[in-house]
C-alpha positions, 0 to 999 in steps of 0.5 A: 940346915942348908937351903935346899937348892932348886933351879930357877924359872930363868934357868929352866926357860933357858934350858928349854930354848936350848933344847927347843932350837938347839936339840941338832946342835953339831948333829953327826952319827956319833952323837946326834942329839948329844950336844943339844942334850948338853946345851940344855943342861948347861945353864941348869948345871951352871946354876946349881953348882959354884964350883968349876971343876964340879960343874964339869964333872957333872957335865960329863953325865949328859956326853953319852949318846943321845937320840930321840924324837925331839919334841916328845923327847922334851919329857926327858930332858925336863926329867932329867932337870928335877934329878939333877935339882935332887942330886946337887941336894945330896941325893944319892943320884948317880951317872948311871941312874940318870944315863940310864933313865935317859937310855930307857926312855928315849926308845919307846919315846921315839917310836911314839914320837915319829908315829905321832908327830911325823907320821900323823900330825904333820902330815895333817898340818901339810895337807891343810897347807896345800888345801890354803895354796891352791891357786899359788896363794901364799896363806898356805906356807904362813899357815903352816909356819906359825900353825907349826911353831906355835903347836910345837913350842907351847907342846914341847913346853907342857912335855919339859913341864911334865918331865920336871915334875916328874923328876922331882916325884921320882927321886923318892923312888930312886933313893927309897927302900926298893931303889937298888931293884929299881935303878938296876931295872932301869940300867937293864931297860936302858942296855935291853934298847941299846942292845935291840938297835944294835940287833936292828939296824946292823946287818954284817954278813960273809962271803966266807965258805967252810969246806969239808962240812957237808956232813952238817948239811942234814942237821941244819937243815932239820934244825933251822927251817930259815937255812936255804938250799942254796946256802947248803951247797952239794958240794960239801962247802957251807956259807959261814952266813949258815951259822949266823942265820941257823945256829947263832942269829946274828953273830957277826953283828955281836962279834963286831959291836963287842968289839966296838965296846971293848976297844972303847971301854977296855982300850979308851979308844975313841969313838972316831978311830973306832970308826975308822978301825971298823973301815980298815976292817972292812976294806981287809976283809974285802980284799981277802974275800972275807966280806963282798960287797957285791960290786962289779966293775 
């Protein structure tokens, strides 16, 4: 019987300094925390497999995107240490369980980690701060300085600890009898929070107006009490903005991010030249009155 294979202390202390110090590494839109997520996933990869090509292969897993807040998030990436220990043992793991679980949980980790962190405890360490500076002291920066790093390290360490250990616990439930359900359960958290950013944060909207529909003023308006006069002129014209806002909320926010997905996953287009396919978009759409930015000159 072969030996099962587990990650070192070595291995784990330094994947957990990569993600520590490292978790913004080439931060940009297009991946924010994914090459800090990767960094940290490299000495345990490293260590788990004796073959290139395989390491690589494995690798690829922790591309995606990835984004949270980073001292919570820690839990995440010391998760995803015990599944990857569970997979180099031949456990039916795959990409889409572990991306999945890392998609899941770095929404709901976020919000509690910016309300907890950003929102309360460092604004508590802050204003200790500026109690101990009055007068220009300068006990009141060194306070902050080692106060932060101390709390945050020895914080960030209990929360990799806790998530390894997780990950170890969980691999049961993942290959056991109801795996199947639970692995879909968690593909579909992860999509329902992808699919809710989307919804949230993208706002597209047109300056495009429909003639010859004025007889469709009255059902709207009695369908949709968020449709304002103004939208449903008198003329007979109507705002294509009436059927994102009445009758398909947020439609164009669709039409647009399934694009992005079926140029990136049908056309293997990268991400880059989707961006700047959607500029072109825009710029075209300005130019033909489809979209106003609401410029003047």
């Amino acid at each position: 019987m072969a030996e099962l294979k587990k990650t070192s202390d070595a291995a784990r202390k330094k994947s957990f300094i990569n993600w520590t110090y490292g978790n913004l590494t080439c931060f940009s839109q297009e991946h924010m925390q994914t090459f800090g997520y990767l960094a940290a996933m490299l000495p345990i990869v490293d260590e788990l497999y004796e073959d290139e090509d395989e390491k690589v292969e494995k690798l690829r897993t922790y591309t995606t995107f990835f984004n949270t807040e980073p001292q919570i998030g820690t839990m995440v990436v010391g998760l995803t240490v015990g599944l990857e220990e569970a997979r180099a043992n031949g456990e039916p793991i795959d990409d889409e369980t572990i991306n999945g679980i890392r998609a899941g949980l770095m929404g709901p980790l976020a919000g509690l980690g910016d309300s907890i962190i950003v929102g309360t405890f460092i604004p508590i360490l802050l204003g200790i701060a500026l109690g101990l500076s009055a007068g220009g002291s300068v006990i009141g920066p060194l306070f902050y300085i080692i106060a932060w790093n101390v709390l945050m390290y020895f914080g960030m360490k209990y929360a990799y600890n806790q998530g390894y250990k997780l990950g170890g616990s969980a691999v049961e439930a993942l290959v056991g009898p109801q795996s199947n359900a639970l692995r879909s359960s968690i593909v579909m958290v992860g999509t329902m929070v992808i699919g809710a950013v989307a919804a949230t944060w993208i706002s597209i909207s047109t300056s495009l107006v429909l003639p010859g529909v004025g007889a469709l003023q009255n059902v709207l308006w009695s369908s949709s009490s968020t449709v304002s006069a103004d939208a449903l002129a008198s003329s007979g014209s109507v705002s294509l903005n009436v059927f994102g806002s009445g009758i398909y909320p947020k439609l164009l926010n669709f039409v647009f991010v399934y694009l992005c997905w079926w140029l990136m996953t049908k056309k293997k287009i990268s991400p880059t030249m989707v961006m700047l396919i959607l500029v072109g978009v825009a710029f075209v759409g300005v130019l033909i009155g489809f979209f106003n930015p609401g410029l003047s000159y």
